[in-house]
C-alpha positions in Angstrom: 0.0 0.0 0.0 1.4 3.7 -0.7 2.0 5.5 2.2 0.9 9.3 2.5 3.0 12.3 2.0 2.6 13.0 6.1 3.7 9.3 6.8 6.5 9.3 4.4 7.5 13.0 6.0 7.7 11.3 9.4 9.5 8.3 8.3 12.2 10.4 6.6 12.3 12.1 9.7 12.9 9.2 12.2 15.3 7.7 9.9 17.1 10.9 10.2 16.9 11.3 14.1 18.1 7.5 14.0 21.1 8.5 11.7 21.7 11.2 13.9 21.1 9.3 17.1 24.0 6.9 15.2 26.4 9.6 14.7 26.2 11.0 18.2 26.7 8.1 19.8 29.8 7.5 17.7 31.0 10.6 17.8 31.1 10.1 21.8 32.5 6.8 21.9 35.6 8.9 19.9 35.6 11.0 22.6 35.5 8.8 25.5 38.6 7.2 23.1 40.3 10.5 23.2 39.7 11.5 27.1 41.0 8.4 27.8 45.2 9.9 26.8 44.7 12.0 29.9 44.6 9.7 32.7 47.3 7.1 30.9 51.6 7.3 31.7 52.9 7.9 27.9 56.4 7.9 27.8 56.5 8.7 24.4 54.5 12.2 25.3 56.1 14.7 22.9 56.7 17.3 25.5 58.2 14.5 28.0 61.9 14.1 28.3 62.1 12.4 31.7 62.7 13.0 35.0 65.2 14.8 36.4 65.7 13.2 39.9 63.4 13.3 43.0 63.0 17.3 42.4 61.4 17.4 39.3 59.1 20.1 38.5 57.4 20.8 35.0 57.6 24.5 36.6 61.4 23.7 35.5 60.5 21.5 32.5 61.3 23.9 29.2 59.5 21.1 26.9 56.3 21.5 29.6 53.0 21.4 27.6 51.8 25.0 26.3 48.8 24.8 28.9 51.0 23.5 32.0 53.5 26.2 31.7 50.5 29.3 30.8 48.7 27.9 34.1 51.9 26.8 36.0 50.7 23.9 36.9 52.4 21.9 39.0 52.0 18.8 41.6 51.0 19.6 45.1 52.4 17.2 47.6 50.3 15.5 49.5 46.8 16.9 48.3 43.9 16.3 50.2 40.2 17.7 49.5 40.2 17.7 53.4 42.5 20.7 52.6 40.6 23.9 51.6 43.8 25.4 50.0 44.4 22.5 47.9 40.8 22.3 46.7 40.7 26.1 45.9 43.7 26.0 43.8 42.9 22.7 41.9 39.2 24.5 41.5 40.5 27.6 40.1 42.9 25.7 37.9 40.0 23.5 36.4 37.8 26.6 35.7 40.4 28.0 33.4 41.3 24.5 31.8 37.7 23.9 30.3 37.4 26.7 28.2 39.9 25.9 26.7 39.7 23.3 23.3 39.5 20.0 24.5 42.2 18.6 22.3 44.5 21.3 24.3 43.5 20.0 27.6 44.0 16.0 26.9 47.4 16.6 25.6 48.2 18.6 29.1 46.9 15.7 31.1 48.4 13.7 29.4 52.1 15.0 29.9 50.8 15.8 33.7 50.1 12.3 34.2 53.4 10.8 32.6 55.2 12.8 34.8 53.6 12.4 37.9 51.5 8.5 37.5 50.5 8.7 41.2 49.5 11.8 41.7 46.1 12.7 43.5 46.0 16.1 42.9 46.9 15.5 39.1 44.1 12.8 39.4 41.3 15.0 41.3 42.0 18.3 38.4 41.7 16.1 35.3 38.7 14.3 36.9 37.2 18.1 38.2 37.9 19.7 35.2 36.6 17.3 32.4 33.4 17.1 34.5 33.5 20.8 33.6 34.0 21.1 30.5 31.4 21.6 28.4 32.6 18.8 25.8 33.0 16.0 28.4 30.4 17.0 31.1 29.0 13.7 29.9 31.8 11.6 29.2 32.7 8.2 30.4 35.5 8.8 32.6 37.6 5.3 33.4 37.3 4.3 37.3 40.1 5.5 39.7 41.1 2.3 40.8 42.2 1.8 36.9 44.5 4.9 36.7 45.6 5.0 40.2 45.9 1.9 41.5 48.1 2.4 44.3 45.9 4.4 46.6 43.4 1.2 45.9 44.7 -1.9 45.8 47.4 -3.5 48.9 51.3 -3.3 48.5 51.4 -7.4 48.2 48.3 -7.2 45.9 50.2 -4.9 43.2 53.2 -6.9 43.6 51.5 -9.8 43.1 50.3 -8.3 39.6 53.8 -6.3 38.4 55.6 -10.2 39.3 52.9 -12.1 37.0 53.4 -9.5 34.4 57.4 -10.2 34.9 58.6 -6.8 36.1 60.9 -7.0 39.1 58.6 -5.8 41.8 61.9 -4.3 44.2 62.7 -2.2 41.6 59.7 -1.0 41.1 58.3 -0.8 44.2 61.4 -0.6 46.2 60.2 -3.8 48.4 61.7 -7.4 48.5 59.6 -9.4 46.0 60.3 -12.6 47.7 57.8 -12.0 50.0 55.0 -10.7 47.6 52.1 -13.9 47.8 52.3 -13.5 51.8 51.8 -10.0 51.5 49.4 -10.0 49.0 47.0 -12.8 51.5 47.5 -11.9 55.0 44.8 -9.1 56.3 45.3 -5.8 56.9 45.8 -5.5 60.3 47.4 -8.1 63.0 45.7 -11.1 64.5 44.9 -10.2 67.1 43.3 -7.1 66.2 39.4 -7.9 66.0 38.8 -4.7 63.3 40.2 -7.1 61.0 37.2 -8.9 60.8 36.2 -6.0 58.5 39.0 -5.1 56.2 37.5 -6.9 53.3 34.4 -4.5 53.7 36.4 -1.1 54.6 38.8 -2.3 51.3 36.2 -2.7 48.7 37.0 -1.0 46.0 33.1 0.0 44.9 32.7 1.6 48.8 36.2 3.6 48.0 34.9 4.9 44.6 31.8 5.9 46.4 32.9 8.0 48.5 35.8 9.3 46.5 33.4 10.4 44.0 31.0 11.8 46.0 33.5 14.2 46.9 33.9 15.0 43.5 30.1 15.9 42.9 29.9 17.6 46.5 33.0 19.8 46.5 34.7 22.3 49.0 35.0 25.8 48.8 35.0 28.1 46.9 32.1 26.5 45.0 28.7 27.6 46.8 26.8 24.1 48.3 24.4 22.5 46.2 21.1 22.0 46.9 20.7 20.1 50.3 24.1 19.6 50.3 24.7 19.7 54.5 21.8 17.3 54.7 23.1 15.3 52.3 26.5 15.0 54.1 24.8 14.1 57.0 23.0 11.6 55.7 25.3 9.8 53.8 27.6 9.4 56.3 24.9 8.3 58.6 24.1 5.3 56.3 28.0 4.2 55.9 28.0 4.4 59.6 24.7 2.2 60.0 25.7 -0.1 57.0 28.9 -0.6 59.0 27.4 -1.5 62.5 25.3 -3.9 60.6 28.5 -5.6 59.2 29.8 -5.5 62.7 27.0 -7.4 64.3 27.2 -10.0 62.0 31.1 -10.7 63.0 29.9 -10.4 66.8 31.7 -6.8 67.2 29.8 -4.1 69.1 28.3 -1.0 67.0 31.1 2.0 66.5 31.8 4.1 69.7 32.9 8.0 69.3 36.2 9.2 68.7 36.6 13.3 68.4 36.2 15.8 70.6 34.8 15.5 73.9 34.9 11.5 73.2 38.3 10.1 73.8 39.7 13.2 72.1 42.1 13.2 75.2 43.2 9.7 75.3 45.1 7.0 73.6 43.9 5.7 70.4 43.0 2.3 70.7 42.9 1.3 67.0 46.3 1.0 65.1 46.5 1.1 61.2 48.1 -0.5 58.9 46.9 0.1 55.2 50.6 -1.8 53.5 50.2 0.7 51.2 52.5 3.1 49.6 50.7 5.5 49.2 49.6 6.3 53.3 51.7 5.7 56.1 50.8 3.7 59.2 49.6 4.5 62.7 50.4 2.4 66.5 47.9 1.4 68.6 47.2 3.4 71.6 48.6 6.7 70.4 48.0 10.1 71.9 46.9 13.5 69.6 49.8 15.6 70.3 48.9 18.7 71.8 50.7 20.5 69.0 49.4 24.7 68.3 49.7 24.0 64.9 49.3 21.2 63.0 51.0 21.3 59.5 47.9 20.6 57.3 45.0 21.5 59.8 46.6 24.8 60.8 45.1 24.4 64.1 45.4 22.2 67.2 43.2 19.2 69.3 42.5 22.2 72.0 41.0 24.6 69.4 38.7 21.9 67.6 37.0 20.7 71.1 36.3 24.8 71.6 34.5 24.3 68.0 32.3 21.2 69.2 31.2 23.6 72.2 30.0 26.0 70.5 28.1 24.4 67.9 27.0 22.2 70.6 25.5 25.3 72.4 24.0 26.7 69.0 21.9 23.0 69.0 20.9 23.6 72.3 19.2 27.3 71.4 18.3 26.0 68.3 19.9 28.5 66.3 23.4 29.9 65.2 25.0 32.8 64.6 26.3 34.3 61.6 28.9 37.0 61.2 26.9 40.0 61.7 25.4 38.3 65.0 22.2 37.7 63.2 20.3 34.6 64.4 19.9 31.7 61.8 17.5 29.0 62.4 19.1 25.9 63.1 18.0 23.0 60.5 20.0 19.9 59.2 21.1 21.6 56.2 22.5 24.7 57.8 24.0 22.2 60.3 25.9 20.2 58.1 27.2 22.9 56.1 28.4 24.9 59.1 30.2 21.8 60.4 31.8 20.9 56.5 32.7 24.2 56.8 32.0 24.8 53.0 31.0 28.3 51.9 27.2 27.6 53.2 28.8 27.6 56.7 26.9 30.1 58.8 29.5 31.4 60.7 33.5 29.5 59.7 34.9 31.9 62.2 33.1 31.2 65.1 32.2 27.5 64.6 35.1 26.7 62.1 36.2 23.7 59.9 35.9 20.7 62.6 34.8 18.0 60.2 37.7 18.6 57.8 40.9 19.3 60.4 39.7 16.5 62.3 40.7 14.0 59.5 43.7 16.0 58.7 44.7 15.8 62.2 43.9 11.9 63.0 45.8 11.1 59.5 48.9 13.4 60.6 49.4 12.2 64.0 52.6 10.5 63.7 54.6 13.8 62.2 51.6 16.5 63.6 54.4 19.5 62.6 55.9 17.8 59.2 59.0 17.6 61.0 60.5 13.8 59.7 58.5 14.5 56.3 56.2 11.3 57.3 53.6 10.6 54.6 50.2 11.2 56.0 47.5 8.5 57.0 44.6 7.0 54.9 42.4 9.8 56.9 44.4 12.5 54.9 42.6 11.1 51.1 39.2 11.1 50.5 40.6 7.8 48.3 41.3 5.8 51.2 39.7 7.5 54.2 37.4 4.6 54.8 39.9 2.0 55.2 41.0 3.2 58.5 38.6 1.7 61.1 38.6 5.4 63.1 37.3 6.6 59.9 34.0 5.5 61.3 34.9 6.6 65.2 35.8 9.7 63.8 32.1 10.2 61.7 30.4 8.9 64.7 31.1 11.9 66.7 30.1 14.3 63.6 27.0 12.2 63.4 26.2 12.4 67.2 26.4 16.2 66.8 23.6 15.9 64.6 21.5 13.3 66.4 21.6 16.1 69.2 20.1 18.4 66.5 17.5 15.9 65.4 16.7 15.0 69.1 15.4 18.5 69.6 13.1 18.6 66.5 9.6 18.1 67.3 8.9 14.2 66.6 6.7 12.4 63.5 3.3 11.4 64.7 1.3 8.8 63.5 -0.6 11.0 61.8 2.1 12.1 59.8 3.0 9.2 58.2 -0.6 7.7 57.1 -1.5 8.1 53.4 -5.3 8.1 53.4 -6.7 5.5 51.5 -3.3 3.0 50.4 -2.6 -0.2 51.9 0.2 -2.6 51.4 -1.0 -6.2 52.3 2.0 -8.1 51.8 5.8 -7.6 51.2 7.9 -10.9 50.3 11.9 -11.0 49.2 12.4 -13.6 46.5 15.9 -14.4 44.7 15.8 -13.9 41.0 16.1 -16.8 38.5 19.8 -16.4 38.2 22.3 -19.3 37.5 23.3 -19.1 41.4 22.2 -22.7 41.4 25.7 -23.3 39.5 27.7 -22.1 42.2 29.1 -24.6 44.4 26.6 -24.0 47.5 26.5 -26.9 50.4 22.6 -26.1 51.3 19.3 -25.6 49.6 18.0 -22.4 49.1 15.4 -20.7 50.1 14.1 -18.5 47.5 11.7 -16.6 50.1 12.5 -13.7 52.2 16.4 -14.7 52.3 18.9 -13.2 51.4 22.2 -15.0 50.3 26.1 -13.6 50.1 29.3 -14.7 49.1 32.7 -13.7 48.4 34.4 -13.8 45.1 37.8 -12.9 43.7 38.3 -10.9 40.8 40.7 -9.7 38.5 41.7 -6.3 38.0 43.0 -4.4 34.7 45.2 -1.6 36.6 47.3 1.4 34.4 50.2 4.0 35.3 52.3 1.2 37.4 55.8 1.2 35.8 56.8 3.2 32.5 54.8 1.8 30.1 50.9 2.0 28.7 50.8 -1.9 29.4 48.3 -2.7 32.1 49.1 -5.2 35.2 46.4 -7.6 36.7 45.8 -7.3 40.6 43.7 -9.8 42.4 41.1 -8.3 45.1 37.9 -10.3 46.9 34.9 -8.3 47.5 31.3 -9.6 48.4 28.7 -9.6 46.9 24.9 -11.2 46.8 22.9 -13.5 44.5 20.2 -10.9 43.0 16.9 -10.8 44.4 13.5 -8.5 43.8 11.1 -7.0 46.5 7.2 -8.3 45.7 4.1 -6.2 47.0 0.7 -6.1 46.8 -0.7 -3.0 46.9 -4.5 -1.0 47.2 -5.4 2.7 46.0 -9.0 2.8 47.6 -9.1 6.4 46.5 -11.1 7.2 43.6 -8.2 9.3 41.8 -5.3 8.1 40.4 -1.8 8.5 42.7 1.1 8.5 42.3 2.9 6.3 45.6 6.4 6.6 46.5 7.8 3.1 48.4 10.3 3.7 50.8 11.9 1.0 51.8 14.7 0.5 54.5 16.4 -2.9 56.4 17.5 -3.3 60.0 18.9 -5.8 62.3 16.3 -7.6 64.5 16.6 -6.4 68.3 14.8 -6.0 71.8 16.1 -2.0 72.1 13.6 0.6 71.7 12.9 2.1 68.3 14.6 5.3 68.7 16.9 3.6 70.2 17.8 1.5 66.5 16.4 4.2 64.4 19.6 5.1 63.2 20.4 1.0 62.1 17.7 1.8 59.2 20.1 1.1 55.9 18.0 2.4 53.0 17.9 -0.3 50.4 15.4 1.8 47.8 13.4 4.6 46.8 10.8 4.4 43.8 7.7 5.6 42.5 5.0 3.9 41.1 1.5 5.1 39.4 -1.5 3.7 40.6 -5.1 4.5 39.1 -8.0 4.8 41.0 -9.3 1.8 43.3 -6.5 -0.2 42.0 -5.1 -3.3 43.8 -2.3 -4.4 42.0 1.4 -6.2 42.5 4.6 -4.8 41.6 8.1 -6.2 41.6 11.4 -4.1 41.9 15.0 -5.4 41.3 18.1 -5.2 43.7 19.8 -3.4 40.0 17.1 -0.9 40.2 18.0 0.0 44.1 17.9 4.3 43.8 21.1 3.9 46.5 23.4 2.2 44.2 25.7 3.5 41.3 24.4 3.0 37.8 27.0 0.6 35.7 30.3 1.3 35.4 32.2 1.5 32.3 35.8 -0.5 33.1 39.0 1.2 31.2 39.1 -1.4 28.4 35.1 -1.1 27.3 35.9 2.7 26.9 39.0 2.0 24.8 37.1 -0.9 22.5 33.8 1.5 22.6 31.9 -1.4 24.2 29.7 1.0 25.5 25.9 2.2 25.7 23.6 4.4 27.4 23.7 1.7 30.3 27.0 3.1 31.5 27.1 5.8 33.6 28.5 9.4 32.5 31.6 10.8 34.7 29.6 10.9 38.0 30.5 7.3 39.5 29.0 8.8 43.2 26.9 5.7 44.6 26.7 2.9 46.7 28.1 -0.7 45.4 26.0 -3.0 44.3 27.8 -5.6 45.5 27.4 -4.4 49.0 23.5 -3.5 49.4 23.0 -6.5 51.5 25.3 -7.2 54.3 27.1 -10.4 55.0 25.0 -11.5 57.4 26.3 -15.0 59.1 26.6 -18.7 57.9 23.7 -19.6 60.4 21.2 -16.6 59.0 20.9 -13.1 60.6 17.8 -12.1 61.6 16.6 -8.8 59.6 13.5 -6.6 59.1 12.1 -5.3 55.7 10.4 -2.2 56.2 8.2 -0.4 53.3 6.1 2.6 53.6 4.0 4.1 51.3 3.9 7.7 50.9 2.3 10.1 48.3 4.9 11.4 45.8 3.2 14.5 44.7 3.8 16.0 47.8 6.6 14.6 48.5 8.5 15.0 45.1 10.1 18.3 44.5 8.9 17.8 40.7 7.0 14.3 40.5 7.0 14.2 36.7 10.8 14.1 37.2 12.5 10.8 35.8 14.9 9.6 38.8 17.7 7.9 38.2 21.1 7.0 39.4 22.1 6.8 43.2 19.7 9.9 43.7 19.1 8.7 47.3 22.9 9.2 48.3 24.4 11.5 45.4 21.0 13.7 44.2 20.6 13.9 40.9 23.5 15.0 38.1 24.6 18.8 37.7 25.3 21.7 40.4 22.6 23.3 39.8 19.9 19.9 40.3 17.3 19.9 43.1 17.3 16.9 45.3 14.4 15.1 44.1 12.4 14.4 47.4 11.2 17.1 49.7 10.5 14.9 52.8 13.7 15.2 55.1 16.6 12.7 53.9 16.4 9.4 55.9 12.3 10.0 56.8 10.6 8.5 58.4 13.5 7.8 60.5 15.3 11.5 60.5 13.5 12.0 63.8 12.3 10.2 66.8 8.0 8.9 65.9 5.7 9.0 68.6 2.0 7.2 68.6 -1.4 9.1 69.2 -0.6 9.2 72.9 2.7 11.0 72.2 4.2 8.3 73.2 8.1 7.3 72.1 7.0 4.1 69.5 8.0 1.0 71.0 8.6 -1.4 67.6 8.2 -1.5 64.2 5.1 -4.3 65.1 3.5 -1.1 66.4 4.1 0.9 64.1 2.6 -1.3 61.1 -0.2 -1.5 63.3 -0.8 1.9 63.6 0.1 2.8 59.9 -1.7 0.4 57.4 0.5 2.3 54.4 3.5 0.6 56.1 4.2 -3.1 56.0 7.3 -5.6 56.9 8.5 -8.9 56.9 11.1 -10.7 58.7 14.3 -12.3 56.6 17.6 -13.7 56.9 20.4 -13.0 55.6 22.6 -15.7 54.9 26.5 -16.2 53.9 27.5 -18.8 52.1 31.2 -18.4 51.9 33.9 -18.2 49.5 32.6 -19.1 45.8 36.1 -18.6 44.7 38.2 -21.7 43.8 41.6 -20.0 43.6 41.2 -18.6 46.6 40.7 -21.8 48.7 43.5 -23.2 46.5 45.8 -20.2 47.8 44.5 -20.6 51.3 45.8 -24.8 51.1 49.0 -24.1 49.7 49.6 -21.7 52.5 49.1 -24.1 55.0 52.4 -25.4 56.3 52.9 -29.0 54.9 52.6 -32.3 57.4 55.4 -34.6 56.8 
């Protein structure tokens, strides 16, 4: 049959939005392809003639790239974003770098990363600025633990990899290679140390990039905070710190105790830390804060920060702070946590200053305070390995008590507040997906129903930038992970409009405490939305790869290089939990959990509801500075504040709760570890075991 002159119009023209679609997409793959020069060693760089002993400087270098010597670009020595000189300088640099071509700006990264591989503050510009510019604000940037493997991956791990690839790993390292396969398997810390228990879980290299990029996409001064951004910080940490008591329970440890000011600030440090990395230094057990005026990063001193805690501590008590002009500001959790990040939504820096920031410079430079023996700092000194050191989580459990003061004096949910007239949830049920988990060597049935089921693999790393050459090493490194499973509900809209419900659904460890007591153990494991027409009673299914907590899929070094990539990748943001760690471990014999789900209306609740959310919005907002953060309800709700029941009464349990609540629902689980599904490493873990005669 003909077609019409209006069809064939509108075929012509999707064919050409499809060639166009074609080119686009081709035309980014290139370049992704050409991005990628910037964060590889290339000895062969035109403007590179080599190093000209420990004291090179490309301030020096006459060949330096046109862009390096207009900008004077240099490295800075131990770069932190903890450092707010650091940050402003790298920020300024970045501004002025993406207006300029982009061909121009490659070939300057380029020669900055051949002549200084393991550089963080040559890593953080070229990541700041390409996020910048206005050619590659949506380019697929390779992970960090590709182009900087050494403030990722053990010493014995990369060892491991530069022996297999037959460099001589004490020459490039400067360590004894003969000892590299016991390296690369014992833990982190000693034996006797029971934080061990948890180094696989502070190591993982997805938790790492989380919080490294979120860094990234919620900067320091001078840039003004985004949207939410105090609340944010508060509540992200919150959930790492919750997420981490839950693994602790599991191994039989007791939840994190404070370490700052005002909490042990004063005394020995119990923990000891040793990353066996090059690229931090260690710390002893028990180990005093100097009393030092002055430290060399923090620029001020243990006495100074405690006089900070005091005062914002007196500001939560008023319920207000003070700004510069000694005008009162309202005290909420957004002005909160921007005062205590100190950024440039601070309400007053002077009179409350930087605590969150010199308190990691000051735990990660307490072995050489005053830069006196040139000590390299600790893992608490780079946002790249911060979370490795187990008073990381101390250290955030003091911020976070400053703001469970704050929420503590807010006037608590009611009941009433959390009912949505008219919706029901009548059952929630966990079940695994149909994957091939049944392949996996397991030693017990499964049950498919409201379990959850982890294990731990070992995989194989492609890692760049380790000796002089564009050849990549391999570098082993377990990680957990869980076989994939989907969230099933049936739900009733007895209203006569349509509506548009919003599931909020969290997971906690089983106790005898009090709610608000636990109410901080919530670890949110998904936000979504889903339309429902009027008197509707319908089930819906949602996918662990769907969670709005995790980070969308990352594109690996070699699928950028080979253009093996598609809209399912993720742009340069990689901000977002792991996938692989959503579920805890759990135990062998099954820990006892809680699924909690309530139902609450979205167009109330959504700051624009038509809005298509996507990403780890929950823990990163949504992409760009300038983005709102998609839900209006406080972060965390409805556990951001203590819930009382129609008496005004403190809630006893979440039983209660449901019963007061019929838009809420839960089910009990367990969460179950099966063990290592790794044959080489229970092949390692035999040879190692000394021989019988």
């Amino acid at each position: 049959m003909a077609t019409t002159t209006a069809e064939s119009k509108g075929s012509n023209k999707d064919d050409s939005f499809k060639h166009y679609s074609a080119m686009q997409s081709q035309a980014s793959k290139e370049l992704n392809k050409q991005v990628l020069r910037a964060f590889l060693h290339d000895p062969k760089h035109k403007s590179f003639k080599g190093h000209f002993g420990e004291r090179f400087s490309v301030k020096k270098d006459e060949n330096a790239s046109e862009l390096v010597k207009e900008f004077e670009i240099d490295d800075i020595p131990f770069f932190s974003v903890f450092q707010e000189k650091h940050v402003e300088e790298a920020h300024e640099i970045a501004m002025q770098m993406s207006r300029r071509p982009i061909e121009q700006v490659v070939d300057a990264f380029s020669y900055l990363r051949t002549c200084y591989p393991g550089s963080p503050y040559i890593e953080h510009l070229s990541r700041v600025t390409f996020m910048e510019h206005p050619k590659t604000r949506d380019c697929l940037l390779p992970p960090p633990e590709q182009t900087m493997p050494y403030a990722y991956f053990r010493e014995g791990r990369m060892m491991w990899g530069l022996t297999k690839k037959g460099e001589d790993a004490m020459v490039v390292m400067g360590t004894n290679k003969k000892h590299h396969r016991k390296m690369n398997i014992l833990p982190t810390n000693a034996k006797f140390d029971k934080e061990r228990r948890l180094a696989w879980w502070r190591e993982d290299l997805g938790l790492l990039n989380h919080y490294y990029n979120w860094h990234l996409s919620y900067p320091y001064p001078p840039n003004p905070p985004r949207d939410r951004q105090g609340e944010l910080f508060a509540y992200m940490h919150e959930q790492m710190l919750a997420r981490y008591d839950f693994e602790r329970l599991s191994r039989g440890l007791s939840r994190v105790q404070a370490y700052g000011p005002g909490y042990g600030w004063d005394k020995p440090l119990r923990e000891g830390f040793n990353p066996k990395m090059k690229f931090c230094s260690s710390r002893p057990a028990n180990m005093n804060l100097t009393s030092a005026d002055n430290y060399i990063f923090a620029k001020t001193s243990p006495d100074e920060l405690e006089k900070f805690k005091d005062r914002i501590q007196f500001a939560i008590a008023r319920g207000f702070l003070y700004d510069k002009n000694e005008v009162k500001v309202k005290m909420t959790m957004n002005n909160l946590g921007n005062t205590i990040l100190a950024n440039e939504g601070s309400v007053n820096r002077t009179l409350y200053g930087n605590i969150h920031n010199h308190g990691h410079l000051m735990i990660a430079n307490a072995t050489d305070p005053c830069g006196m023996y040139n000590i390299r700092p600790g893992p608490m000194h780079w946002d790249q390995s911060a979370p490795r050191d187990p008073v990381f989580y101390r250290w955030h459990k003091f911020i976070d008590n400053l703001f469970e003061e704050h929420r503590k004096n807010l006037k608590p949910h009611t009941v009433n507040e959390l009912e949505f007239p008219g919706v029901e949830i009548e059952h929630l049920n966990v079940k695994l997906e149909p994957q091939d988990y049944h392949k996996k060597k397991v030693d017990k049935p499964l049950d498919p129903k409201n379990n959850f089921y982890t294990y731990r693999e070992t995989k194989k790393y492609h890692v760049y930038n380790t000796n002089n050459d564009q050849e990549p090493i391999k570098v082993k490194n377990a990680s957990m992970d869980h076989i994939p499973y989907s969230f099933n509900m049936k739900v009733k809209n007895k209203n006569r409009g349509d509506a548009m419900i919003c599931f909020r659904v969290f997971l906690v460890p089983q106790t005898d405490e009090p709610l608000d007591d636990w109410r901080t153990m919530f670890i949110e494991l998904d936000i979504f939305v889903e339309n429902f027409k009027g008197n509707e009673t319908r089930e819906i299914e949602r996918s662990d790869k769907d969670s709005s907590v995790i980070a969308s899929r990352r594109a690996k070094f070699e699928d950028i290089r080979d253009g093996k990539t598609d809209r399912s990748y993720q742009n340069n943001c990689g901000c977002g939990w792991p996938l692989n760690l959503l579920i805890p471990r759990g135990s062998k014999q099954g820990m006892r959990g809680t699924i909690f789900v309530l139902a609450s209306d979205w167009m109330q609740d959504g700051e624009n509801p038509q809005e298509h959310l996507y990403g780890s919005w929950s823990y990163c907002g949504q992409k760009g500075s300038k983005s709102k953060y998609p839900d209006m309800r406080p972060m965390g709700y409805p556990f951001d504040k203590p819930i009382v029941d129609k008496r005004s009464k403190p809630m006893r349990d979440l039983d209660t709760l449901v019963d007061f609540v019929p838009n809420s629902c839960m089910t009990e689980v367990r969460i179950n570890y099966l063990g290592s599904w790794d044959d080489e490493e229970r092949k390692e873990k035999r040879e190692d075991q000394p021989k019988k005669n």
